[in-house]
C-alpha positions in Angstrom: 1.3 15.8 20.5 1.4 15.2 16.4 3.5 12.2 17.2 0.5 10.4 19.2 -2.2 10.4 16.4 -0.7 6.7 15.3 -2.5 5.8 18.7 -5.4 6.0 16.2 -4.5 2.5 14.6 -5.5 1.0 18.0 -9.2 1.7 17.2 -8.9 -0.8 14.6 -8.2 -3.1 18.1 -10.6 -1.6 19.7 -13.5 -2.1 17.2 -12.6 -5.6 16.9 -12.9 -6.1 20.4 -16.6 -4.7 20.2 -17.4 -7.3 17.7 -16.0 -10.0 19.9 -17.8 -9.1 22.7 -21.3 -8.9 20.9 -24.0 -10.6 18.9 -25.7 -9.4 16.2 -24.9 -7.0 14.0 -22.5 -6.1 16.8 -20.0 -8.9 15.5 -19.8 -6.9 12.7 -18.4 -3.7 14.0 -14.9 -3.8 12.7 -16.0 -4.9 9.5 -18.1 -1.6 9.3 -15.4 0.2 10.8 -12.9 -0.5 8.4 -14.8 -0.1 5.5 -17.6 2.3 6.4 -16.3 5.1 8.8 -12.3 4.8 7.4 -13.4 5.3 4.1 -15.7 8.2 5.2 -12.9 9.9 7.8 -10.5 9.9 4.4 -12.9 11.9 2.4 -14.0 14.2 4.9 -9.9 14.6 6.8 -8.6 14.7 3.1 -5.0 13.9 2.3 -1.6 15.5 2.8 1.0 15.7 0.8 3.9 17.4 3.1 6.6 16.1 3.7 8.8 16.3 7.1 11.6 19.2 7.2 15.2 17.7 8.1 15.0 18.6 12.1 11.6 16.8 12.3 12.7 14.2 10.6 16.1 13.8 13.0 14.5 14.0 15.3 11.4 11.7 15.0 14.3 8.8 13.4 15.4 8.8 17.2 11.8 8.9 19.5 11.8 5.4 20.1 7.8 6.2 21.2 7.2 5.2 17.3 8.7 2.2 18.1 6.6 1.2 21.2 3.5 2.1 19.3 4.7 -1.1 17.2 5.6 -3.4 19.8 2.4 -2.6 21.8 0.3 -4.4 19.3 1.9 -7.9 20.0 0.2 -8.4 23.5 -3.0 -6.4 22.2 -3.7 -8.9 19.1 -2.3 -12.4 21.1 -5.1 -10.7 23.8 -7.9 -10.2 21.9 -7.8 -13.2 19.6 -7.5 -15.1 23.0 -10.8 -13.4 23.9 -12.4 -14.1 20.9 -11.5 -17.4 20.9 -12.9 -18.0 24.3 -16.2 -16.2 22.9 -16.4 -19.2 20.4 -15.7 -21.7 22.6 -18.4 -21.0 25.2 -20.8 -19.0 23.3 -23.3 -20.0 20.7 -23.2 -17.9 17.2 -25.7 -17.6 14.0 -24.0 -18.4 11.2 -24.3 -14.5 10.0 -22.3 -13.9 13.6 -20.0 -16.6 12.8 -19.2 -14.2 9.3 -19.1 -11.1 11.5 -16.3 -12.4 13.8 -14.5 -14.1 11.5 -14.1 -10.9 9.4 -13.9 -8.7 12.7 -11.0 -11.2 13.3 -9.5 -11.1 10.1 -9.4 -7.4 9.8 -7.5 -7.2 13.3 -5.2 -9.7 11.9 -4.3 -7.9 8.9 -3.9 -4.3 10.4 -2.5 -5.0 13.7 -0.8 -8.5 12.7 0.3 -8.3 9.4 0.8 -4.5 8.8 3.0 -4.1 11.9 5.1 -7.5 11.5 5.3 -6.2 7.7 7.2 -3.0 9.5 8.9 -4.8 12.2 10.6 -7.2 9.5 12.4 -4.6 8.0 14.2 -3.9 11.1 17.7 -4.6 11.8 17.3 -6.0 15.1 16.7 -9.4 16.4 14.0 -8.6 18.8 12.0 -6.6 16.2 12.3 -9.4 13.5 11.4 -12.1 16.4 8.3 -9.6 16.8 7.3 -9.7 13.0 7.6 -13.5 12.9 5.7 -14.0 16.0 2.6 -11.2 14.3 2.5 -13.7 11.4 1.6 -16.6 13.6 -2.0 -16.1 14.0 -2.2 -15.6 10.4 -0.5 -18.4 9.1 1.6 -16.3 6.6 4.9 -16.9 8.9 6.8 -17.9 4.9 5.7 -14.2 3.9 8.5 -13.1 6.1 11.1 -14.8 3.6 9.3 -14.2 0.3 8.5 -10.5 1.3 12.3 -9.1 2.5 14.5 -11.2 0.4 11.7 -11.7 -2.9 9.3 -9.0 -3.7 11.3 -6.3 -2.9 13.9 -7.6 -5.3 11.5 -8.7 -8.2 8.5 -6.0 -7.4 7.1 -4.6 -10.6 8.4 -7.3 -12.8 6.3 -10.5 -14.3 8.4 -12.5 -11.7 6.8 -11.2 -8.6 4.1 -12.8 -7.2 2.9 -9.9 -5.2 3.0 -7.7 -8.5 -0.6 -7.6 -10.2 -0.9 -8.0 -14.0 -2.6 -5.6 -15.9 -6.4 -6.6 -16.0 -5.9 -9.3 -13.7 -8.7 -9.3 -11.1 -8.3 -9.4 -7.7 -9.6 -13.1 -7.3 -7.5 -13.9 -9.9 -4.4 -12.7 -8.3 -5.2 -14.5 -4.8 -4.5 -17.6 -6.3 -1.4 -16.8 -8.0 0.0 -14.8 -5.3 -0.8 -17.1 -2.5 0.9 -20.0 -4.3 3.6 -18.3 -6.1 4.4 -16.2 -2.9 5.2 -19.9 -1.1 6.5 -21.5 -3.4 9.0 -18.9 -4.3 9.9 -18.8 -0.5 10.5 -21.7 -0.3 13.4 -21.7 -3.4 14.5 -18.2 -1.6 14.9 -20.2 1.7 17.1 -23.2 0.0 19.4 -20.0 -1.8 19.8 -18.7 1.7 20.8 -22.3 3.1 23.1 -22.8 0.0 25.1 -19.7 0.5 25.7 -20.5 4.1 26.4 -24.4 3.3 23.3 -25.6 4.8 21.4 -28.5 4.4 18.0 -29.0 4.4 17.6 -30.3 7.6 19.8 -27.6 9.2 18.7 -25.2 12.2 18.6 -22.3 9.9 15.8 -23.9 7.8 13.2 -20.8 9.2 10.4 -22.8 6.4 10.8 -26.0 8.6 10.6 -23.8 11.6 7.6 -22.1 10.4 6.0 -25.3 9.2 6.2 -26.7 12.5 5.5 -23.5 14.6 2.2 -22.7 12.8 0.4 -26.3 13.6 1.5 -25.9 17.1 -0.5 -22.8 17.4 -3.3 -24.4 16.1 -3.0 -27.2 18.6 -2.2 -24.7 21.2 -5.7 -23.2 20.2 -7.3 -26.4 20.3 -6.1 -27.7 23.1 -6.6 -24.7 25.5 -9.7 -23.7 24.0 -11.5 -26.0 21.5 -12.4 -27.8 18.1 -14.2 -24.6 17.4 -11.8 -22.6 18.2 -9.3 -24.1 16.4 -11.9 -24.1 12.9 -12.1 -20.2 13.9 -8.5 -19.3 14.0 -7.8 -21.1 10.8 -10.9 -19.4 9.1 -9.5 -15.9 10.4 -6.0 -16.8 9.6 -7.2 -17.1 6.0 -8.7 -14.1 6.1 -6.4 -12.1 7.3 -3.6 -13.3 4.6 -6.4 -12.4 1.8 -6.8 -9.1 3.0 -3.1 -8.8 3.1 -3.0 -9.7 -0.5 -6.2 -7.3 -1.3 -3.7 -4.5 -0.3 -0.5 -6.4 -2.0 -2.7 -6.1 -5.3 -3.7 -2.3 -4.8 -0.6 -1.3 -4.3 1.6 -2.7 -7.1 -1.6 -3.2 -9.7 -0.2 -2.7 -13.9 3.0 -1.1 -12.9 5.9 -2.4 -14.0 9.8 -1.7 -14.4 11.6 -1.5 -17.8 14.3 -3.3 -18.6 17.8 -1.8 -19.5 20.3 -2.4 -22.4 21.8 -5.1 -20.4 18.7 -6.8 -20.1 18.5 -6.2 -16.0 15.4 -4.6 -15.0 16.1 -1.2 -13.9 16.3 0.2 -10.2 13.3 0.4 -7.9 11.7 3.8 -8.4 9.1 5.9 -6.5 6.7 5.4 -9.8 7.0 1.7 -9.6 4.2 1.3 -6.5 0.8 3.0 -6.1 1.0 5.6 -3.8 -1.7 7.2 -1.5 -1.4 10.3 1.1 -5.0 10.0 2.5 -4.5 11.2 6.0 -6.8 8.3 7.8 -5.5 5.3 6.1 -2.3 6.3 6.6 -2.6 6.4 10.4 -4.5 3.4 10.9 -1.5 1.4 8.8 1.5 3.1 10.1 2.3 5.2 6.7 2.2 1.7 4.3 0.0 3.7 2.2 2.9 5.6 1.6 4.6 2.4 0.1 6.3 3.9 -3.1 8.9 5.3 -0.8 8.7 2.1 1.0 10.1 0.7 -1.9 12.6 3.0 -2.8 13.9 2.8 0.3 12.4 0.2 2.5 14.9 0.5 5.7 13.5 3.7 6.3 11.2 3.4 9.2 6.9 4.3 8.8 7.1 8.0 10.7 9.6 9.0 8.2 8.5 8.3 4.9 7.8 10.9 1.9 5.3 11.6 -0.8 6.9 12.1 -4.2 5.5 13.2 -7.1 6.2 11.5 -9.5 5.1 8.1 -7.9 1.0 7.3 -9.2 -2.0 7.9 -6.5 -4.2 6.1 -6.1 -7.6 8.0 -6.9 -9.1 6.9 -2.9 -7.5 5.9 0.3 -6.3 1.7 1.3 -10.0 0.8 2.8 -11.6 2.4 0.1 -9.2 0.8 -2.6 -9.5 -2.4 -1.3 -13.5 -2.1 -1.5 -12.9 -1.4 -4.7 -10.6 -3.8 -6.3 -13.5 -6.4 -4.9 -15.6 -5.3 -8.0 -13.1 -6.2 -11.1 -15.2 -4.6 -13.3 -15.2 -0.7 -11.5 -11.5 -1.6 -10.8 -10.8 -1.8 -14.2 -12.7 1.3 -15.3 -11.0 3.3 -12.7 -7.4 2.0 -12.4 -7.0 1.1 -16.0 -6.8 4.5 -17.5 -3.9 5.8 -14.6 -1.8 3.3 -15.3 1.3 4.7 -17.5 0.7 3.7 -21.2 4.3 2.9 -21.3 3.7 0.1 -18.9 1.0 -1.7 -20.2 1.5 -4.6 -21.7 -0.2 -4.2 -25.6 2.1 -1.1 -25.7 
């Protein structure tokens, strides 16, 4: 029965679908959800910091029901962002609903989009890495796919990496850079990948041109089976969605940085070199990614069996709560700065 609490990450799903089905303050639901009640379950369900024994871990390696708790979200966000686009094509919104949904939206898009293609991309199999492209569709961070398996987890923790935040560097700051650094960088990753299989531009295994083309289509697709509306909404959430994803990007690798060696290579991924946090809620609702400095160390190894280390830096809340947080640079600053390892900070 332990192995069914991930269920839990559909009432992120499930509180979107209230805010797409009401008016109001309803619309905002998930928003209130995610960073009202979550934050409020991880103080009062507190953390954990066990670790599985090798039998449960064997054994939970092999239950594919971890997998189809992944897959399952595909038709459950393609669903509901078809409802909630049919909501904006035939009803009429305040512009304070128009926020609400777009948020709601947003917030299903990151967790249940982005989160689970994130996991899905790691995957060996074609099916699964189909999946994770397809998730990143709808919010129009298809190139993430590229810069995120074959990039940042070669060049996390270094100046290089776009999805590593610098030391007093706030959040808004780091949007900008990471956004365009992110693309641009996987777009030079994708022409590496085409070089070393003698590729040209133009060839079939271009995925940027694929996702370049597959991404308008979708808008189209929204426009012509809904409306102009819709089409301005699913852009909007899109948007959102991929600055969420970089709110968490930023709270997870904020200040830390990897040394280099006598050889001038930067030294192997380690468990300190990504924040860390074992609050029980947040890792539930995002498949164990809070658990991301073993995600790093070892980023094959599938969400339901990754460890907490202790040597790797905690973060001093849980995800929602973080990401609440790192919105106010100033409180960010006063709370992060000081757990950052001296060694790594740059006037050291």
């Amino acid at each position: 029965m332990k192995d069914l609490k991930y269920l839990f990450a559909y009432t992120v799903p499930l509180a979107a679908f209230v805010s797409f089905a009401s008016t109001g303050i309803g619309t905002y639901t998930a928003v209130i959800y995610a960073f009202i009640v979550l934050p409020l379950l991880d103080v009062v369900l507190g953390k954990n910091t066990t670790n599985l024994d090798e039998e449960a871990r064997n054994s939970k390696a092999v239950n594919t029901l971890f997998d189809w708790m992944l897959y399952f979200n595909l038709p459950i966000v393609f669903g509901l962002m078809s409802f909630c686009l049919f909501q904006v094509s035939t009803q009429s919104y305040s512009t304070s609903e128009w926020i609400g949904l777009s948020l709601s939206a947003g917030i299903l898009l990151a967790t249940n989009g982005i989160n689970v293609a994130h996991e899905l991309g790691h995957r060996q199999s074609f099916l699964e890495r189909t999946m994770s492209k397809a998730l990143y569709i709808p919010c129009l961070y298809m190139h993430f796919y590229i810069e995120h398996n074959f990039g940042h987890h070669m060049k996390v923790a270094t100046p290089d990496d776009g999805a590593t935040a610098k030391y007093n560097q706030s959040v808004y700051a780091f949007w900008i850079r990471s956004v365009s650094k992110q693309y641009v960088d996987a777009w030079k990753k994708q022409m590496e990948l085409l070089s070393a299989k003698n590729c040209s531009f133009f060839s079939y295994y271009n995925d940027m041109l694929w996702y370049h083309m597959i991404q308008p289509l979708y808008l189209v697709a929204v426009l012509v089976m809904f409306s102009q509306t819709a089409m301005l909404f699913a852009l909007v959430a899109g948007v959102i969605s991929f600055l969420f994803l970089e709110c968490i990007n930023y709270i997870e690798h904020y200040g830390l940085l990897r040394s280099k060696t006598p050889s001038g290579r930067y030294e192997r991924v380690q468990t300190h070199h990504s924040w860390n946090s074992n609050y029980n809620i947040g890792r539930i609702v995002l498949y164990e990614l809070t658990r991301h400095s073993d995600h790093h160390f070892k980023s094959t190894k599938k969400y339901q069996l990754l460890e907490t280390h202790k040597e790797s830096p905690h973060l001093p809340v849980g995800y929602p709560a973080s990401i609440l947080l790192s919105l106010v640079p100033p409180l960010w600053f006063f709370v992060m700065n000081p757990r950052v390892p001296t060694e790594m900070k740059p006037y050291v």
